[in-house]
GUNUDREN-630507 format. One record per residue (C-alpha): x, y, z; residue in three letters. Coordinates in steps of 0.25 Angstrom, whole numbers. Example, Ala and Ser with C-alpha at 12.3 -4.5 7.8 and 13.67 -1.06 7.14 Angstrom:
<sites>
49/-18/31/ALA
55/-4/29/SER
</sites>
This chain:
<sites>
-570/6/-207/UNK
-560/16/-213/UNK
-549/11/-204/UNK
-552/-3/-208/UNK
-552/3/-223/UNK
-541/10/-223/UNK
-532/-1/-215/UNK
-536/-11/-226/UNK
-531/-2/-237/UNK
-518/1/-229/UNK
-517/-13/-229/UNK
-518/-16/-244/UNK
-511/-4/-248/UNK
-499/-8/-239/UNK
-500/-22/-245/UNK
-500/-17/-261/UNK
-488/-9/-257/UNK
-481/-21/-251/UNK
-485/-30/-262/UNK
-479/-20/-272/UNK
-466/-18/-265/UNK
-465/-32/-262/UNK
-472/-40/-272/UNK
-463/-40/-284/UNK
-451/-43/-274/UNK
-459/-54/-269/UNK
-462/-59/-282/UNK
-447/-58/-286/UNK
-442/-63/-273/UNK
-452/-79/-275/UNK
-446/-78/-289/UNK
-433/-78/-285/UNK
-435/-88/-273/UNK
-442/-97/-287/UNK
-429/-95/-295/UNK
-422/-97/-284/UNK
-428/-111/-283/UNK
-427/-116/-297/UNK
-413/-112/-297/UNK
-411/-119/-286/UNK
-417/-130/-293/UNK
-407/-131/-305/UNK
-395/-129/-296/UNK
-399/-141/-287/UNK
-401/-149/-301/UNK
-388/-144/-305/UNK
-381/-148/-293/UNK
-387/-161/-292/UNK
-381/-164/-307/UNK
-367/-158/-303/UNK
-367/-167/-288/UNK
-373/-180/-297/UNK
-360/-181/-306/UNK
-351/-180/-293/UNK
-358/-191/-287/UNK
-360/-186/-273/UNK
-372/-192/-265/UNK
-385/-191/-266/UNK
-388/-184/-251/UNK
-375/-175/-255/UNK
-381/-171/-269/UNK
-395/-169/-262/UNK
-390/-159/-253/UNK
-379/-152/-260/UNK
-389/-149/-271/UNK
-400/-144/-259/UNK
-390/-135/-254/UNK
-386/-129/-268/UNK
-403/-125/-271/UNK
-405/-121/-256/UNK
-392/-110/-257/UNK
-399/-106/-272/UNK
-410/-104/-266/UNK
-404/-96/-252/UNK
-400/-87/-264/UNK
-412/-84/-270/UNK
-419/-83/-258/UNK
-409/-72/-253/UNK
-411/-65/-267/UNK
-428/-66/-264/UNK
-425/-59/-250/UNK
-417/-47/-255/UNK
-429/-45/-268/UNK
-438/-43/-256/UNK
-430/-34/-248/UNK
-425/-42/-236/UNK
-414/-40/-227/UNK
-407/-54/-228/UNK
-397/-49/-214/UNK
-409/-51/-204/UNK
-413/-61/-211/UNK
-400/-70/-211/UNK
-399/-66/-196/UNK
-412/-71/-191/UNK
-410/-85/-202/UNK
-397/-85/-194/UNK
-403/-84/-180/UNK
-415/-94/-183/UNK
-405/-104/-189/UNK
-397/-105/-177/UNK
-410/-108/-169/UNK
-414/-118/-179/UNK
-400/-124/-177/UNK
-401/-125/-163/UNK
-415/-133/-163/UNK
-412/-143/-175/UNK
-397/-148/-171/UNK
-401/-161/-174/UNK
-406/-159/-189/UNK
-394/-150/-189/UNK
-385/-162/-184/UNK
-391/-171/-194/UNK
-388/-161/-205/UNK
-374/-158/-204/UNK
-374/-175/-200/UNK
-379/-176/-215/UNK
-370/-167/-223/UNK
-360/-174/-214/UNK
-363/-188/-221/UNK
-366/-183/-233/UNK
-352/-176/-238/UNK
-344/-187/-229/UNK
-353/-198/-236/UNK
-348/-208/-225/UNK
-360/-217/-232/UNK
-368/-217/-246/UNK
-382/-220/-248/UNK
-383/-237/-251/UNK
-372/-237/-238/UNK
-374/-249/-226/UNK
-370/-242/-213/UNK
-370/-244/-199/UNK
-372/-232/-189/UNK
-378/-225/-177/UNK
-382/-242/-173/UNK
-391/-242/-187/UNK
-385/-248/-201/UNK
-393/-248/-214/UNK
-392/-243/-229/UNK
-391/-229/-231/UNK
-404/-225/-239/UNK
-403/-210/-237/UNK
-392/-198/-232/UNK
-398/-186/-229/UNK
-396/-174/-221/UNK
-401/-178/-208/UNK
-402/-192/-208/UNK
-396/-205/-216/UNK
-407/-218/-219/UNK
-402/-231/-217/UNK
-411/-243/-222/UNK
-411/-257/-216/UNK
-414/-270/-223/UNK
-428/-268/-215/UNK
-430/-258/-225/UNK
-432/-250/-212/UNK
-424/-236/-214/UNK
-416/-230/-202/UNK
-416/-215/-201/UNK
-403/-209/-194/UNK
-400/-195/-191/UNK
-386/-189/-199/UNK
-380/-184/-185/UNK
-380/-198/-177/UNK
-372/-203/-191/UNK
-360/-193/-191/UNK
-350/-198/-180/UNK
-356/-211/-179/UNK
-348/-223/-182/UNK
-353/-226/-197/UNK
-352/-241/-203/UNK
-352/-241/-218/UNK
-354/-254/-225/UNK
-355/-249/-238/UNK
-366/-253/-248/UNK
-363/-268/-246/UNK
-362/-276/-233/UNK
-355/-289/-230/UNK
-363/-298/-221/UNK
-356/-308/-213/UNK
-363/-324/-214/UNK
-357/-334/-205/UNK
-359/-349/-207/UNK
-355/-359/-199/UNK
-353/-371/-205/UNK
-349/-386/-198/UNK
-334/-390/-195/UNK
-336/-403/-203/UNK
-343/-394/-216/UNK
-331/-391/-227/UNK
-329/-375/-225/UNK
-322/-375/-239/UNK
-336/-379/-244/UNK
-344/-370/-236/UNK
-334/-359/-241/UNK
-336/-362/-254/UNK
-351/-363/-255/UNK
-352/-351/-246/UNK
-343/-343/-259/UNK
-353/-348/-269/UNK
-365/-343/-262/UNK
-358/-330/-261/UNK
-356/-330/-276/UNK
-372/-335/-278/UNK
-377/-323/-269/UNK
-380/-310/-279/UNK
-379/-304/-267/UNK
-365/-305/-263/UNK
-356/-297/-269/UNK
-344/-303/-274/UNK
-336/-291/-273/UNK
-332/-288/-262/UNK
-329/-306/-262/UNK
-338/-310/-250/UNK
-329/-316/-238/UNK
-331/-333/-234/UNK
-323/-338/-224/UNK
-322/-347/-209/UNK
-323/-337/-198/UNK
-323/-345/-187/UNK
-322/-358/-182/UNK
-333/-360/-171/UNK
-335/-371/-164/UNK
-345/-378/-170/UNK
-344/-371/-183/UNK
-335/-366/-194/UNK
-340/-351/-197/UNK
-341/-348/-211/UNK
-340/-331/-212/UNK
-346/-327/-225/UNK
-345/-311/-228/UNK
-350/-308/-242/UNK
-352/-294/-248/UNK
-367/-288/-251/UNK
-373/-276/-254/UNK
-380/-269/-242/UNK
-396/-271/-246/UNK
-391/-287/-249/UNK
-386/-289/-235/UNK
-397/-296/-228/UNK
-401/-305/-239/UNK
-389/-310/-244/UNK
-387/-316/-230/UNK
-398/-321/-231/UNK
-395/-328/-244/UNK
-382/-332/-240/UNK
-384/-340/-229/UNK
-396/-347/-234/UNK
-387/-350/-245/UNK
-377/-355/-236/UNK
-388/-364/-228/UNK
-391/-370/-241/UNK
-380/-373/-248/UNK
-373/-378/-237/UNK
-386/-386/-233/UNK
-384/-392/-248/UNK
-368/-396/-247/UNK
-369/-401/-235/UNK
-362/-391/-227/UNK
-365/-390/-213/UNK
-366/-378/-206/UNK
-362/-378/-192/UNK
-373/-381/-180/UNK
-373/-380/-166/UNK
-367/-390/-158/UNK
-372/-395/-144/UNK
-364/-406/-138/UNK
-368/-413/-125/UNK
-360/-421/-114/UNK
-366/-431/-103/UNK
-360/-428/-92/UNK
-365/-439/-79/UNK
-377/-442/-87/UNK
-382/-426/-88/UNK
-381/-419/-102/UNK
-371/-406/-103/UNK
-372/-398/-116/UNK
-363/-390/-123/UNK
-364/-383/-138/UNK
</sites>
């Protein structure tokens, strides 16, 4: 009973002393780490301010200004270690000696990341971009440092990892698209009128940009058809429906001035009184 006794108090008299030694430098040491955070805080706010007037994106502001309050508070952290008396060599050594382990077992995060800086500084696309890469094509919606969000007219979103971008072949189309229509009108229909009403549905469509000047003209003649190839100008989230809206306009105004539009032909031959087809 007295050993238990006398353990028990070494016990708590080795714990008042560490409390004394250490305490106040503990105490000091999360007030530093706290200050450390607020200034961190108003440097990022700062930053932000400074990178908004030089009109840098928005992923690039993000992580500039995530870099700028990590390193404050790396600084403040090495100034809470030393308050309590911490040898920072051994520590770096074995941080250094870990980070190389974690390195080996997250190359693919790692790829991604240095994929994402990559896009981000190069800015080979912007936010509000149509592109075409790795066999997918959407909007961009979102650049981040390990993956880029495309959105499809579905408003299903594709998800694709930053390293299978960098080296791809990437198409850009820009924030607006040109769709290409093809009518086929009749040989006996008056192409200068089809022309024409084709322009002034163009010109109706709030959809269609004028400038860039949308492109009508013949592109082929077929042969039961003269093709009609109609390329106007939209922004990317107009694209579907104003196909849709032009060739329904084209069907009906068409339909109105008489204009045929090409059908399929099928001619057929008697041959010694059996029938031989041919389109």
């Amino acid at each position: 009973m007295d050993t238990s006794l006398q353990s028990l108090d070494q016990i708590r008299a080795s714990a008042l002393d560490m409390a004394v030694r250490f305490g106040p430098k503990l105490v000091v040491a999360v007030l530093i780490m706290c200050a450390g955070y607020m200034v961190g805080r108003w440097v990022g706010r700062v930053l932000e301010r400074l990178l908004l007037r030089l009109k840098l994106e928005i992923p690039v502001r993000s992580l500039l200004v995530r870099i700028a309050q990590i390193c404050v508070l790396a600084v403040f952290a090495i100034m809470a270690l030393q308050n309590l008396g911490i040898e920072l060599l051994p520590l770096i050594a074995g941080l250094g000696v870990a980070g190389a382990g974690v390195a080996l077992a997250m190359q693919g995060i790692l790829g991604n990341i240095v994929a994402g800086l990559s896009i981000i500084f190069t800015r080979p696309f912007h936010v509000g971009d149509y592109i075409s890469i790795a066999k997918e094509e959407g909007e961009v919606l979102d650049i981040s440092l390990f993956s880029t969000t495309l959105g499809h007219p579905d408003l299903s979103r594709v998800v694709i990892p930053n390293r299978k971008i960098v080296g791809e072949i990437l198409h850009n189309y820009g924030q607006i698209r040109r769709p290409n229509i093809a009518v086929g009108i009749s040989y006996r229909a008056d192409v200068d009128a089809a022309l024409a009403l084709i322009g002034e549905i163009l010109s109706a469509n709030p959809r269609i940009l004028q400038d860039p000047a949308p492109s009508v003209g013949v592109s082929r003649l077929s042969e039961s058809s003269v093709n009609i190839s109609v390329c106007p100008w939209v922004k990317v989230p107009d694209y579907d429906a104003a196909i849709s809206e032009v060739n329904k306009a084209i069907l009906d105004l068409f339909s109105a001035k008489n204009i045929a539009l090409a059908l399929p032909q099928y001619e057929v031959r008697m041959l010694g009184g059996a029938a031989e087809g041919r389109t």
